[in-house]
Phi, psi and omega in degrees: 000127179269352215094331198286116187263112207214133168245131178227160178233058200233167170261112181285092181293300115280157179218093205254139169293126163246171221249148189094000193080010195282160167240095172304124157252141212241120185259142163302000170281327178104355174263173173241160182221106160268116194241140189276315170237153165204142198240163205218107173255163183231162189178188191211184203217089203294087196195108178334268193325328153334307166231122184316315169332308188287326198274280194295351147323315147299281181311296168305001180224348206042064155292156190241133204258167178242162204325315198300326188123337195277155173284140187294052194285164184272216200260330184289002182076021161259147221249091171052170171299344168326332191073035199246109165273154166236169198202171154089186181315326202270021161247015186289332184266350174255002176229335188134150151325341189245016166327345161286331192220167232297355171278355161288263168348307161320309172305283199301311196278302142033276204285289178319329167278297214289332195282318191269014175072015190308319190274002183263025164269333177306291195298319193285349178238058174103029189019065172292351185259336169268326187212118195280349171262014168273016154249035157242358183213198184269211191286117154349280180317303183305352218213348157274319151353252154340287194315322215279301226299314197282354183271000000 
């Protein structure tokens, strides 16, 4: 064992066990590293041009993308005129750091319902989205009433 700490940014196409505990690893670069560890991290590349689906999208509607590679949404997270919402990691600059994951997200469908109006039949039968127990009972008031009075 030498010691030697080898950092790589490559993709792992295989992976064969050798004998002594050792491990071949085989990069879509074409090169192999043979290792006693290997530590392997994944991730994606928050970047239009990354996933085709996102790439001919762009190109086919000309959404506009921004210096970073993400798309260039507006604040409701819609995408060019098209009416194409983005959510997720390719919502970051506009939901937040945490745009990956379900606090994010959560965040994102927020935005997306308030923007296509999902929520304004709610609001319009008892404002149920500022106070979700005012569809069990009557008037507030009448019910602070009541308490102070039996008191």
């Amino acid at each position: 064992r030498s010691g030697k700490v080898e950092r790589r940014v490559d993709e792992v196409e295989a992976a064969e066990d050798l004998e002594g505990g050792h491990v071949r690893v085989s990069f879509a670069s074409g090169a192999t590293l043979v290792a006693d560890r290997v530590i392997l991290a994944t991730g994606s590349c928050p970047c239009v041009d990354a996933i085709p689906v996102l790439r001919d999208a762009a190109a086919d509607f000309r959404l506009p993308v921004d210096a970073s590679g993400l798309p260039a949404l507006e604040e409701t997270l819609t995408w060019g005129d098209e009416r194409f919402f983005v959510v997720g990691v390719m919502a970051a600059l506009r939901v937040g750091p945490d745009a990956g994951n379900l606090t994010g997200a959560r965040r994102a469908a927020d935005i997306c319902a308030a923007h296509l109006g999902c929520h304004d039949s709610l609001l319009e039968e008892g404002n149920v989205l500022a106070n979700m127990y005012a569809a069990f009972g009557g008037d507030s008031e009448s019910g602070s009433e009541s308490e102070s009075s039996s008191g």
